[in-house]
mmCIF file as gemmi writes it, N, C-alpha and C atoms, coordinates in Angstrom:
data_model
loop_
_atom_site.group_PDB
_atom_site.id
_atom_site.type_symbol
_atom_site.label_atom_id
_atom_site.label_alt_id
_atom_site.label_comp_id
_atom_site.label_asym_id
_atom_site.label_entity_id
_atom_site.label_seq_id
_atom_site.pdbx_PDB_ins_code
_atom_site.Cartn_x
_atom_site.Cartn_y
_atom_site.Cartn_z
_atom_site.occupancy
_atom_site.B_iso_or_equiv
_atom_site.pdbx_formal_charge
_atom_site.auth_seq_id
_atom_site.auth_asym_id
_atom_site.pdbx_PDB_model_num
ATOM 1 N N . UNK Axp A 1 ? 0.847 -1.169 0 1 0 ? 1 A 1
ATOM 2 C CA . UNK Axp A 1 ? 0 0 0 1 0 ? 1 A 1
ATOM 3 C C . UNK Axp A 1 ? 0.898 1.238 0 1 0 ? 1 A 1
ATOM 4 N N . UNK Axp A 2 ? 0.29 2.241 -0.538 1 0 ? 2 A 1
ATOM 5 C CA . UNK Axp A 2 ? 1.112 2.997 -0.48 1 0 ? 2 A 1
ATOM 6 C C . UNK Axp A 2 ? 0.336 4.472 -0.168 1 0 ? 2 A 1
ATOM 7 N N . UNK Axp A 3 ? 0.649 5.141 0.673 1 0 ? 3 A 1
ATOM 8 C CA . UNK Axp A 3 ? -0.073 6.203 1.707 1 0 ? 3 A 1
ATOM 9 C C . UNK Axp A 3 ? 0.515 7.795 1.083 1 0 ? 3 A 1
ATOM 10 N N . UNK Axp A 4 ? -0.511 8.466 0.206 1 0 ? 4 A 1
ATOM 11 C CA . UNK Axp A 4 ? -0.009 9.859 -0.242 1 0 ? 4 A 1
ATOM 12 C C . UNK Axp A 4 ? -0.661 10.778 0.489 1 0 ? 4 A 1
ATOM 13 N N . UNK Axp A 5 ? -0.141 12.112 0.098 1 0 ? 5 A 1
ATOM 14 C CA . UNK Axp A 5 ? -0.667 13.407 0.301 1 0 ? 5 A 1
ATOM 15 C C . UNK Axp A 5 ? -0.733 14.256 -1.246 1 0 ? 5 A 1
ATOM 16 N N . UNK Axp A 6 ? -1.414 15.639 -0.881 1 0 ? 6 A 1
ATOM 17 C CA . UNK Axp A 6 ? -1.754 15.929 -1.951 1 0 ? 6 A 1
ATOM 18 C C . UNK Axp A 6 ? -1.553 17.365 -1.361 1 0 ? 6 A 1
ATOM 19 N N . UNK Axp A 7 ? -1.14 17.986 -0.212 1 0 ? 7 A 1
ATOM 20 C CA . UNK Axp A 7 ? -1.264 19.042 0.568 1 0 ? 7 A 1
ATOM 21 C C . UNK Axp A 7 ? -0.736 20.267 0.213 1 0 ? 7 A 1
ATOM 22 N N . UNK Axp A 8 ? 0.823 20.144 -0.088 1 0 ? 8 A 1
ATOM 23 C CA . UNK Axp A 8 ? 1.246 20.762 -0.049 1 0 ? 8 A 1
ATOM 24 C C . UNK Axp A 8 ? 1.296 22.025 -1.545 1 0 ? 8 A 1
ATOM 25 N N . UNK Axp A 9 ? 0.575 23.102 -1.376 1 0 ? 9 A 1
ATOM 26 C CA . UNK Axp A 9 ? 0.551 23.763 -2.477 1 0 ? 9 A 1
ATOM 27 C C . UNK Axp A 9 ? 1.282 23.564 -3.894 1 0 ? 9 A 1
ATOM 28 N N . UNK Axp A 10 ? 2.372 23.518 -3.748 1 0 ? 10 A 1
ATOM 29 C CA . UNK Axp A 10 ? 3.624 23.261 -5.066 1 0 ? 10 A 1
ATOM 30 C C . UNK Axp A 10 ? 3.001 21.556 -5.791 1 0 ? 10 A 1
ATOM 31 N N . UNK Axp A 11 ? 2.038 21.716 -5.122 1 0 ? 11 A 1
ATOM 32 C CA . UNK Axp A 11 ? 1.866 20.013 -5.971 1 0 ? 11 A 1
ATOM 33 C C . UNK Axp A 11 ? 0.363 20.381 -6.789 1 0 ? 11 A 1
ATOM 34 N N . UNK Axp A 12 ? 0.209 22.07 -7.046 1 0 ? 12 A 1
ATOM 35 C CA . UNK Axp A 12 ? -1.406 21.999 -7.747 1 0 ? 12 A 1
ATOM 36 C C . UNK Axp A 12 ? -0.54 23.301 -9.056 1 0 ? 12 A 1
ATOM 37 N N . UNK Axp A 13 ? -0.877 22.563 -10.616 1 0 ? 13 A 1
ATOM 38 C CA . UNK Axp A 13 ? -0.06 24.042 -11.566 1 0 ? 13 A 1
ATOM 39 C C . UNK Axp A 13 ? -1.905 24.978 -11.911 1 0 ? 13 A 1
ATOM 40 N N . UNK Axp A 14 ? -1.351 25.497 -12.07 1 0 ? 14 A 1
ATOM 41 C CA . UNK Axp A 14 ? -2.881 26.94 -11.967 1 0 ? 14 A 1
ATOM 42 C C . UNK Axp A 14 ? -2.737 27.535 -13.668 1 0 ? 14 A 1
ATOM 43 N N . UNK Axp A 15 ? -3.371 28.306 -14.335 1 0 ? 15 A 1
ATOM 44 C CA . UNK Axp A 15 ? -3.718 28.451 -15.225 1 0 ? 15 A 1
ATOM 45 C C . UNK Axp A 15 ? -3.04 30.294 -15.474 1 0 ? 15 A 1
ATOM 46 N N . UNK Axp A 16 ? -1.905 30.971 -15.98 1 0 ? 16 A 1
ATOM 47 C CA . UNK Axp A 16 ? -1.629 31.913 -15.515 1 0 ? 16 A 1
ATOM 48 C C . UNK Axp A 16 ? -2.306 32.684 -16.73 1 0 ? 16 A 1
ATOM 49 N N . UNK Axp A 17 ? -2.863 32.507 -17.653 1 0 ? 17 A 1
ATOM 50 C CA . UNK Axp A 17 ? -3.684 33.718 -18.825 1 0 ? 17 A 1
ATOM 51 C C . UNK Axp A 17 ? -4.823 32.76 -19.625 1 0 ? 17 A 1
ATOM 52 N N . UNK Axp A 18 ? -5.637 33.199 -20.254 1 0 ? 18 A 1
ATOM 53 C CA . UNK Axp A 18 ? -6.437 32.61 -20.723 1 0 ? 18 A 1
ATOM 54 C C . UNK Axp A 18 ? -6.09 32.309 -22.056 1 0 ? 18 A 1
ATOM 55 N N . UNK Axp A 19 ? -6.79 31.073 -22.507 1 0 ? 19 A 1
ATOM 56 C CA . UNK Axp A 19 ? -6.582 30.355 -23.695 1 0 ? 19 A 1
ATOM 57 C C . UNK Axp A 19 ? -7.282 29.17 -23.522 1 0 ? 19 A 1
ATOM 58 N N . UNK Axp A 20 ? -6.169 27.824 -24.719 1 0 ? 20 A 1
ATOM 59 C CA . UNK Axp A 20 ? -6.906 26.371 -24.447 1 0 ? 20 A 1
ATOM 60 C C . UNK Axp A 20 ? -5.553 25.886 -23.959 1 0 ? 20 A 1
ATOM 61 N N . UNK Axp A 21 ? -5.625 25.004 -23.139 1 0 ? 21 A 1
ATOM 62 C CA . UNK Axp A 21 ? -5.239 24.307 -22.597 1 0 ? 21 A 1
ATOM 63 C C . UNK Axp A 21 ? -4.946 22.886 -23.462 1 0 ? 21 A 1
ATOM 64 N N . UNK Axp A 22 ? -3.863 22.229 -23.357 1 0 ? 22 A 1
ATOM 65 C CA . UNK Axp A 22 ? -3.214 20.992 -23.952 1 0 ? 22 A 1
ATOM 66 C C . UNK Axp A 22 ? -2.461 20.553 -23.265 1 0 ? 22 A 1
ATOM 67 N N . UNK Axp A 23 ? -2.938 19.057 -22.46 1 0 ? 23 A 1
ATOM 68 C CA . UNK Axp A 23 ? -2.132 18.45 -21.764 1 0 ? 23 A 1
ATOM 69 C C . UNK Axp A 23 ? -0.614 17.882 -22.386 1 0 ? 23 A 1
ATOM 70 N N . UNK Axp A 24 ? -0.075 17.83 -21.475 1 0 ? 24 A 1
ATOM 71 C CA . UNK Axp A 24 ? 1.45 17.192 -22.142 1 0 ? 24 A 1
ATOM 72 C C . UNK Axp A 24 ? 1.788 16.162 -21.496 1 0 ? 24 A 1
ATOM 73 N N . UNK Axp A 25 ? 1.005 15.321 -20.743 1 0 ? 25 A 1
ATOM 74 C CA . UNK Axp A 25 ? 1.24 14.444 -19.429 1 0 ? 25 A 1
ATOM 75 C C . UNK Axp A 25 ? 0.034 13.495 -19.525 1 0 ? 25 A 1
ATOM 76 N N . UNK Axp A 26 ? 0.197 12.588 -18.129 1 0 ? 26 A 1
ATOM 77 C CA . UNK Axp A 26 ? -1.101 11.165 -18.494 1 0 ? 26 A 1
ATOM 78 C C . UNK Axp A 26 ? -1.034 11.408 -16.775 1 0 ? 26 A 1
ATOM 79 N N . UNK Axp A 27 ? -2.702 10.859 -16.742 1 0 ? 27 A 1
ATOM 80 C CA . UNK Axp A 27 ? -2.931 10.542 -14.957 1 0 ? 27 A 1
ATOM 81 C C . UNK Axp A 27 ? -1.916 9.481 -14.985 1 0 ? 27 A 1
ATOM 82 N N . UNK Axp A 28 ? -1.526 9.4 -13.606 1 0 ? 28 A 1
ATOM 83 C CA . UNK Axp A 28 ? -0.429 8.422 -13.268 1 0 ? 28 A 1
ATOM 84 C C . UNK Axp A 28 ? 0.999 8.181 -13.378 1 0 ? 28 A 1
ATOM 85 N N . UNK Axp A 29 ? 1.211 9.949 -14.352 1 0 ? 29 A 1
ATOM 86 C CA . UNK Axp A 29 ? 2.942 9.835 -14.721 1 0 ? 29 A 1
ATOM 87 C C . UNK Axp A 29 ? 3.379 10.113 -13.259 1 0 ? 29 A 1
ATOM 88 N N . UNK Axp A 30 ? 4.653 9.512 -13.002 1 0 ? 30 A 1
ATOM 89 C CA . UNK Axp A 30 ? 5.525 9.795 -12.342 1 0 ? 30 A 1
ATOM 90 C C . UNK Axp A 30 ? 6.123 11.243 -13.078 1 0 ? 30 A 1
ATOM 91 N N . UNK Axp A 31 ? 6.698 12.565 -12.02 1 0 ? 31 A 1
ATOM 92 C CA . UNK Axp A 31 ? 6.982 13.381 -12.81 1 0 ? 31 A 1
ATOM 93 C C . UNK Axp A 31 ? 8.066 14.367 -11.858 1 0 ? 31 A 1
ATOM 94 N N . UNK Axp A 32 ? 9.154 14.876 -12.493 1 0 ? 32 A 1
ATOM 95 C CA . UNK Axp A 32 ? 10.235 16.247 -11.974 1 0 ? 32 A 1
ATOM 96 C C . UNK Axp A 32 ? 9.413 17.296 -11.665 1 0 ? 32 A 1
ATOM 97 N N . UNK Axp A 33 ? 10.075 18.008 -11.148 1 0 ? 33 A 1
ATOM 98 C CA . UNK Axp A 33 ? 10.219 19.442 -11.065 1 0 ? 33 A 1
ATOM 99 C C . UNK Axp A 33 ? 10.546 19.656 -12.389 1 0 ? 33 A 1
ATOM 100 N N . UNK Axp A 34 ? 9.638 20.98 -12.65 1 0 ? 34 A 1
ATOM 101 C CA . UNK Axp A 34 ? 10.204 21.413 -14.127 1 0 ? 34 A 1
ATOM 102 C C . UNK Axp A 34 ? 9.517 20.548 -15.694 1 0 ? 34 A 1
ATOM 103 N N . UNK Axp A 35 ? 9.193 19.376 -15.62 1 0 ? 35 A 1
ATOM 104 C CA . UNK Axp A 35 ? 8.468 18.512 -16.345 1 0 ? 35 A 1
ATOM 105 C C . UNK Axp A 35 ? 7.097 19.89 -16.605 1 0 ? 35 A 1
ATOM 106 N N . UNK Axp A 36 ? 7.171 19.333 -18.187 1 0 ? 36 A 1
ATOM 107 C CA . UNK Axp A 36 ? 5.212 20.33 -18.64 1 0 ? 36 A 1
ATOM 108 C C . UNK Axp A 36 ? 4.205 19.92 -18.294 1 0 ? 36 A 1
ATOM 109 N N . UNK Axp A 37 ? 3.498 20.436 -17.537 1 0 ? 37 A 1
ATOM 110 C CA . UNK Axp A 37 ? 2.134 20.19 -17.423 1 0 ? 37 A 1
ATOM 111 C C . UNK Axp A 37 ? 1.617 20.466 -18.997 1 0 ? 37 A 1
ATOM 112 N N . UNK Axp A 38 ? 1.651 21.247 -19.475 1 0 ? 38 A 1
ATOM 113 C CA . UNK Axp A 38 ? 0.951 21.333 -21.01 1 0 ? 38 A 1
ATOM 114 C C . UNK Axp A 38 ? 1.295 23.015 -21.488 1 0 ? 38 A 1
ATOM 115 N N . UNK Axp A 39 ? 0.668 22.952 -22.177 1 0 ? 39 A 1
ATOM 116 C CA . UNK Axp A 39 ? 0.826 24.473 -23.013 1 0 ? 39 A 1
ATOM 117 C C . UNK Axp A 39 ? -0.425 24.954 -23.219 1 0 ? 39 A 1
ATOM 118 N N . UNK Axp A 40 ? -0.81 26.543 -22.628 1 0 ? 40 A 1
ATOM 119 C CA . UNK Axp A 40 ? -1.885 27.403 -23.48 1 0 ? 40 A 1
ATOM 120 C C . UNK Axp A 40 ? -1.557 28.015 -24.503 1 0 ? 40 A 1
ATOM 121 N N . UNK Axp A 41 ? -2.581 27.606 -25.209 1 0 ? 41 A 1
ATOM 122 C CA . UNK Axp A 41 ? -2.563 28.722 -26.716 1 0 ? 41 A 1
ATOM 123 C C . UNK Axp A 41 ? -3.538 29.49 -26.538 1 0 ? 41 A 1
ATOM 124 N N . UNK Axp A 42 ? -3.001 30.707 -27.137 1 0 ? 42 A 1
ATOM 125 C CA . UNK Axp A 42 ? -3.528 32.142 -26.993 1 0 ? 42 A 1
ATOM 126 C C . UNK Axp A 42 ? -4.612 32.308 -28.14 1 0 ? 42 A 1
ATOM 127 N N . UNK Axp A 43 ? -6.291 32.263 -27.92 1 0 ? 43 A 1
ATOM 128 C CA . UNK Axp A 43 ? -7.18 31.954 -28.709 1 0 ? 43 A 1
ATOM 129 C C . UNK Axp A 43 ? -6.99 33.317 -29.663 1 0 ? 43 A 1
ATOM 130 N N . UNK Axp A 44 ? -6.991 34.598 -29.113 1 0 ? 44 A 1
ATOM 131 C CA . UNK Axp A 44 ? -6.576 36.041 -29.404 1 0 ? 44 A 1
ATOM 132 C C . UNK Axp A 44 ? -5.661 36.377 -30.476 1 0 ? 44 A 1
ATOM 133 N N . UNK Axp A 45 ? -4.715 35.491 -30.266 1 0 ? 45 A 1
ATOM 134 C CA . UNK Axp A 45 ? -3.279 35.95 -30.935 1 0 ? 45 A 1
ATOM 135 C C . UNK Axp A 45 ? -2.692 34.878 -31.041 1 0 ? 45 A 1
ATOM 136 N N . UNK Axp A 46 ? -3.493 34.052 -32.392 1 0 ? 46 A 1
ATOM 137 C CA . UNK Axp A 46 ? -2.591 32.839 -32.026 1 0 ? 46 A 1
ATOM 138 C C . UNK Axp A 46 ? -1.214 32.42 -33.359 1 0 ? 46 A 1
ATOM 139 N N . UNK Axp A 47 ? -0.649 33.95 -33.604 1 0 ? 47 A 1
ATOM 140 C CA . UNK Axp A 47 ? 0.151 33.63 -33.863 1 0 ? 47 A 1
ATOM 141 C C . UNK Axp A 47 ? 1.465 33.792 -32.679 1 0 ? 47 A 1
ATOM 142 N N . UNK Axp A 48 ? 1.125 33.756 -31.479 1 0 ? 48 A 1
ATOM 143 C CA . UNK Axp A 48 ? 1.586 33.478 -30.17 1 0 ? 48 A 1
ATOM 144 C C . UNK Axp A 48 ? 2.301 31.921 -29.721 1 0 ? 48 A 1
ATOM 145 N N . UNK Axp A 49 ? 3.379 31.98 -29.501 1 0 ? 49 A 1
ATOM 146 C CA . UNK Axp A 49 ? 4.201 30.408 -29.255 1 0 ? 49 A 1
ATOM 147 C C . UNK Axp A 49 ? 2.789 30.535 -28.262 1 0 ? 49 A 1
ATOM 148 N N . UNK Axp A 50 ? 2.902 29.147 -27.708 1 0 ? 50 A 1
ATOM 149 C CA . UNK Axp A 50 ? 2.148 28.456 -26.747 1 0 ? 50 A 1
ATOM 150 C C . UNK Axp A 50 ? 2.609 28.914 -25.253 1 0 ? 50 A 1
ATOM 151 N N . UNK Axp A 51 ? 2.2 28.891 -24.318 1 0 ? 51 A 1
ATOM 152 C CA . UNK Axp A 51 ? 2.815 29.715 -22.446 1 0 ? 51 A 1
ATOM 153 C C . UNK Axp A 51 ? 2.676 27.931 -22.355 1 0 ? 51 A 1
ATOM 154 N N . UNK Axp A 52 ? 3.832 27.584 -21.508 1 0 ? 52 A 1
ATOM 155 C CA . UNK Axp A 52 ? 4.147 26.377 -21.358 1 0 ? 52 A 1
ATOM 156 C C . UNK Axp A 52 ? 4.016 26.194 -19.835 1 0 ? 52 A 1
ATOM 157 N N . UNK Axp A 53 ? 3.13 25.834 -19.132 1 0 ? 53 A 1
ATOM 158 C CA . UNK Axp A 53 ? 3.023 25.517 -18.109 1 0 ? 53 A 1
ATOM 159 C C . UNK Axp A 53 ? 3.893 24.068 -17.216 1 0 ? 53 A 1
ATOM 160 N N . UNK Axp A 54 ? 5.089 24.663 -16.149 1 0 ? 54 A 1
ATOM 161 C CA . UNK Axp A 54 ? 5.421 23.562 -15.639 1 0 ? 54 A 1
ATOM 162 C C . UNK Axp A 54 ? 5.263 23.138 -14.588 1 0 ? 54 A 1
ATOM 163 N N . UNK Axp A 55 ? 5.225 21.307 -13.843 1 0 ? 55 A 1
ATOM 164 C CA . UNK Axp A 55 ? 4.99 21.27 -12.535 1 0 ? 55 A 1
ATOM 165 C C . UNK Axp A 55 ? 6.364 22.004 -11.674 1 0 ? 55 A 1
ATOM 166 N N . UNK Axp A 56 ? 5.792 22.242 -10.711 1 0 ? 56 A 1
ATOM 167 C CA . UNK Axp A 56 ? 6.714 23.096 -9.534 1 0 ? 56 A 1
ATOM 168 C C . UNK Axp A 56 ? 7.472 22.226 -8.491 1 0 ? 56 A 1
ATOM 169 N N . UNK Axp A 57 ? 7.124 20.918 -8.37 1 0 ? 57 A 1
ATOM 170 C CA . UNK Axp A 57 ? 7.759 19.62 -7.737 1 0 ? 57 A 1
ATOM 171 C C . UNK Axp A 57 ? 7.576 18.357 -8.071 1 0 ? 57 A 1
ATOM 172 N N . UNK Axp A 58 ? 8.318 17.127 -7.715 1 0 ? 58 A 1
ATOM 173 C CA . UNK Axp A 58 ? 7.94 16.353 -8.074 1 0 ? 58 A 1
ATOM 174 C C . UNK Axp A 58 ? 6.789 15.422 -7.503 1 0 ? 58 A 1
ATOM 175 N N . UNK Axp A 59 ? 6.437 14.72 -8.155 1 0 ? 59 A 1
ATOM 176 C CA . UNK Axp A 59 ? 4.996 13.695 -7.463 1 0 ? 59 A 1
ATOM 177 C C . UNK Axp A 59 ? 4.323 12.686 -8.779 1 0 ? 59 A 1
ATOM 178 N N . UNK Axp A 60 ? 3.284 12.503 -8.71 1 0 ? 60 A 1
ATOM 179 C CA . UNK Axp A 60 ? 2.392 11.692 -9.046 1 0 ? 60 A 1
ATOM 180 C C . UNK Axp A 60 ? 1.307 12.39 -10.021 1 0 ? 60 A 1
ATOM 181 N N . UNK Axp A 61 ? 0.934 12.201 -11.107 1 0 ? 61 A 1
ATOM 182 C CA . UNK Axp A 61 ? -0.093 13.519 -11.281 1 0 ? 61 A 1
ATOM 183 C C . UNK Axp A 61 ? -1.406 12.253 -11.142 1 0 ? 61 A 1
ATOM 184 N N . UNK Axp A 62 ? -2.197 13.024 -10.256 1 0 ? 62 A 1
ATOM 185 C CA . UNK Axp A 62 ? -3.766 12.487 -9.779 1 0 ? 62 A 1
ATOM 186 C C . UNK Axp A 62 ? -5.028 13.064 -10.45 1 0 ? 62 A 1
ATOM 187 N N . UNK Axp A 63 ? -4.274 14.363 -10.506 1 0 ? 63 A 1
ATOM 188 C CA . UNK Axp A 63 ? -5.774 15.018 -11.481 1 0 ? 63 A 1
ATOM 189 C C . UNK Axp A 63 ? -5.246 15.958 -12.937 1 0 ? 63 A 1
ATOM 190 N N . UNK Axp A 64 ? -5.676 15.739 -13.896 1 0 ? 64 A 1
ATOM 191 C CA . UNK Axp A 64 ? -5.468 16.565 -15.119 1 0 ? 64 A 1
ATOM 192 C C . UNK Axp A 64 ? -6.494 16.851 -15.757 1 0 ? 64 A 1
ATOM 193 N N . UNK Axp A 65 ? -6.554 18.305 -15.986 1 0 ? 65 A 1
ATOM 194 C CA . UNK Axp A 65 ? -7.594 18.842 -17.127 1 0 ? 65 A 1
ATOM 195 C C . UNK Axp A 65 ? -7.776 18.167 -18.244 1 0 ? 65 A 1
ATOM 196 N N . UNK Axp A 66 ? -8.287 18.342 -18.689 1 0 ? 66 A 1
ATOM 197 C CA . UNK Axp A 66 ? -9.06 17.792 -20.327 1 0 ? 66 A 1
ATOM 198 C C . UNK Axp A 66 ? -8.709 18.892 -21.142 1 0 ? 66 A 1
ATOM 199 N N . UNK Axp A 67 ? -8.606 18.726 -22.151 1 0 ? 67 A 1
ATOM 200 C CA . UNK Axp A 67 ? -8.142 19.799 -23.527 1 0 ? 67 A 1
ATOM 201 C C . UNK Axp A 67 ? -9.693 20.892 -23.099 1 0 ? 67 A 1
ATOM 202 N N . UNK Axp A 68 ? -9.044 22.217 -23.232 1 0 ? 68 A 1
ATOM 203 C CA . UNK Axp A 68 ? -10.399 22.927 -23.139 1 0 ? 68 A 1
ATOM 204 C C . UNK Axp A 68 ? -9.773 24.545 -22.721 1 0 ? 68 A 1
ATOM 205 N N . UNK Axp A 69 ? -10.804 25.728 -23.17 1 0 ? 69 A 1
ATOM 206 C CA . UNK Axp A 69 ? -10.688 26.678 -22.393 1 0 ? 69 A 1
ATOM 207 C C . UNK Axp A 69 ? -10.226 26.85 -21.029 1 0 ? 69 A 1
ATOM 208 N N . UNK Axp A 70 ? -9.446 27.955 -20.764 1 0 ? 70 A 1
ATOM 209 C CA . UNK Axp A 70 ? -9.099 28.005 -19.439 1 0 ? 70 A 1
ATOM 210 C C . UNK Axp A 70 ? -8.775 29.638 -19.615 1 0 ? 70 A 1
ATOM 211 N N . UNK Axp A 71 ? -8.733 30.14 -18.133 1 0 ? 71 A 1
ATOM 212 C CA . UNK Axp A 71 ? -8.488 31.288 -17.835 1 0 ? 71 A 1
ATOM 213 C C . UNK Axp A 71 ? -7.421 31.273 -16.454 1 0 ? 71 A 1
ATOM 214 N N . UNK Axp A 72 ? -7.085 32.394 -16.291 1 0 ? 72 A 1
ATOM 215 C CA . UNK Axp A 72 ? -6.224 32.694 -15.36 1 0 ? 72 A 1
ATOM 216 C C . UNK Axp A 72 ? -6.809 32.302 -13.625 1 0 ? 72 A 1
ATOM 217 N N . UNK Axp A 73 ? -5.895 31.296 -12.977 1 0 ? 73 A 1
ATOM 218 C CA . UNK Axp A 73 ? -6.364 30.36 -12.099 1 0 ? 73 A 1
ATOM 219 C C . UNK Axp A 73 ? -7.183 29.371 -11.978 1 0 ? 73 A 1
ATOM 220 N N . UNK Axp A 74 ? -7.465 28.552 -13.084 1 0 ? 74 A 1
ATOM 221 C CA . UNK Axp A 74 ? -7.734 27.442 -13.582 1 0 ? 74 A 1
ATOM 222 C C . UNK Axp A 74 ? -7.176 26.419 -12.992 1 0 ? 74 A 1
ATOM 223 N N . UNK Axp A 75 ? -7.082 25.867 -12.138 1 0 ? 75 A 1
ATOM 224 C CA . UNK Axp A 75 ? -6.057 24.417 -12.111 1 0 ? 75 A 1
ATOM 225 C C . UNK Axp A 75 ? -6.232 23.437 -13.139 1 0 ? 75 A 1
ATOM 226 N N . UNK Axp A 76 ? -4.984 23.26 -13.454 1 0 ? 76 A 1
ATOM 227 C CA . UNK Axp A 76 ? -4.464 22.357 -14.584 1 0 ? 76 A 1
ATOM 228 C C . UNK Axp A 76 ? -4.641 21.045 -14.291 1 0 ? 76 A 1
ATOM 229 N N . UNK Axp A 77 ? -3.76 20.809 -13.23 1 0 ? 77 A 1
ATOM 230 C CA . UNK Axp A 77 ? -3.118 19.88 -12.694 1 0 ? 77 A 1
ATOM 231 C C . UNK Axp A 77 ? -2.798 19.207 -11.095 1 0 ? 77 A 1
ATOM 232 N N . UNK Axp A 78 ? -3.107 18.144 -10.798 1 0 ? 78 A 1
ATOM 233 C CA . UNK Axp A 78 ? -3.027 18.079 -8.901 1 0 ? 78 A 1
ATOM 234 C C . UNK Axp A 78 ? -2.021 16.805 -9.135 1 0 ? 78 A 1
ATOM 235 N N . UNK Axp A 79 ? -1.44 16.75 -8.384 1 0 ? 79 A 1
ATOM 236 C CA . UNK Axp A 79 ? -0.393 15.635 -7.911 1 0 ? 79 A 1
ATOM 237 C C . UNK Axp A 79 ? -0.286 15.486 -6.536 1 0 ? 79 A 1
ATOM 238 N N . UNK Axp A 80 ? 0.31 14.476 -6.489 1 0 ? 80 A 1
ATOM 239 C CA . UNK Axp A 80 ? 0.587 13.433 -4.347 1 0 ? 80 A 1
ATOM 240 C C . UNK Axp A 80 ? 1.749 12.836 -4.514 1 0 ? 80 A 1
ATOM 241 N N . UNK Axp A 81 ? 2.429 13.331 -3.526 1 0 ? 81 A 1
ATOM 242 C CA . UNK Axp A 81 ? 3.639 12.648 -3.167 1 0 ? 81 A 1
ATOM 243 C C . UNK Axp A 81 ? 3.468 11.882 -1.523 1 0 ? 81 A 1
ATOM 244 N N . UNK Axp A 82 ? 4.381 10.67 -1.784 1 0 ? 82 A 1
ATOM 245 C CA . UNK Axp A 82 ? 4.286 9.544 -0.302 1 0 ? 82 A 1
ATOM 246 C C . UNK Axp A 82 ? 4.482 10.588 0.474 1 0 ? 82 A 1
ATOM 247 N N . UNK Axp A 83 ? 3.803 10.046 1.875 1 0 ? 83 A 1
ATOM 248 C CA . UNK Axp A 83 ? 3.29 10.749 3.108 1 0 ? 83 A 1
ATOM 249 C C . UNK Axp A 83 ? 4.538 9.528 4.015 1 0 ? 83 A 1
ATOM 250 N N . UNK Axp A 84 ? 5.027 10.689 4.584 1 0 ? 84 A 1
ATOM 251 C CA . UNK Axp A 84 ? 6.08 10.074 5.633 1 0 ? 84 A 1
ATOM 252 C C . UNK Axp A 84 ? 5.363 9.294 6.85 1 0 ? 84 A 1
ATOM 253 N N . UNK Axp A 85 ? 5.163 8.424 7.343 1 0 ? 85 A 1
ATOM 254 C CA . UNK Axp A 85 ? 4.568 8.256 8.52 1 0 ? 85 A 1
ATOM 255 C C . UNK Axp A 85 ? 5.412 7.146 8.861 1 0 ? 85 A 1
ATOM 256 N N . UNK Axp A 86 ? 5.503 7.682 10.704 1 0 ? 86 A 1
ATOM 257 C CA . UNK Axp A 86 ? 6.649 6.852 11.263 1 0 ? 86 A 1
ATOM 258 C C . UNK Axp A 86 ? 6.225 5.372 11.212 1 0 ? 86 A 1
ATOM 259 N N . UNK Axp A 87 ? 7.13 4.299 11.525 1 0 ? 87 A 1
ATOM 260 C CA . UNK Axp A 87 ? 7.098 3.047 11.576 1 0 ? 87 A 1
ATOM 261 C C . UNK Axp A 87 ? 6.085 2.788 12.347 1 0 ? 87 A 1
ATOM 262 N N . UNK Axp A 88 ? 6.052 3.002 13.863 1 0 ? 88 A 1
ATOM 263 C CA . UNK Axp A 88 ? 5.484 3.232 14.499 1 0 ? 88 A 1
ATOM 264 C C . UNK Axp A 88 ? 3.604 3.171 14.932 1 0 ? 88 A 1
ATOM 265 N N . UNK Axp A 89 ? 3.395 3.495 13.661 1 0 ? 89 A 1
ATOM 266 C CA . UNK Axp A 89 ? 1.974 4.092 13.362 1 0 ? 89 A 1
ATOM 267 C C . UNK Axp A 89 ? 1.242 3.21 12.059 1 0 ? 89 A 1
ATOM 268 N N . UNK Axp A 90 ? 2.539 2.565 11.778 1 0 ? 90 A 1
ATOM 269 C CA . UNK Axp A 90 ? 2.163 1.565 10.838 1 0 ? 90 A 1
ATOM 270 C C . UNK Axp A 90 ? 1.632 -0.293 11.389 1 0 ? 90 A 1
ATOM 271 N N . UNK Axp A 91 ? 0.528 -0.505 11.047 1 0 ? 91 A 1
ATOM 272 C CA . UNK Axp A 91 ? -0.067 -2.125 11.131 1 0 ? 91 A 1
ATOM 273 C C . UNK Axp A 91 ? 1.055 -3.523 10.354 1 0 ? 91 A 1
């Protein structure tokens, strides 16, 4: 078994301007710091490179958007990393 968390802020990427959203990742990747969550394209101006959204630590990704509109603070993306718990406390 294996016992996560999901707590700690740096494990959720947010949506920083509006556009569509394109995942670059799968539920269940193992993933870095720095790894893409995906890229918005700029519906406005889309002769605009893509804003490349990355995760901020490493973990698990548990939740991912679906291809779609998004705006500024959108969550993209949620991830969980193992939860320390002493020996102790374990069955």
């Amino acid at each position: 078994m294996r016992l996560m968390t999901s707590d700690p802020p740096d494990l959720y990427a947010f949506a920083p301007d509006y556009g569509v959203f394109v995942p670059e990742v799968r539920l269940g990747d193992e993933v870095d710091a720095g790894t893409p969550v995906g890229r918005i394209h700029n519906l406005e101006h889309p002769e605009r490179e893509p804003q490349q959204v990355r995760f901020r630590a490493p973990g698990l990704v548990i939740c991912l958007r679906a291809i779609g509109r998004v705006e500024p603070g959108d969550c993209l993306a949620h991830q969980a990393v193992d939860l320390e718990v002493p020996e102790s406390l374990l069955l």
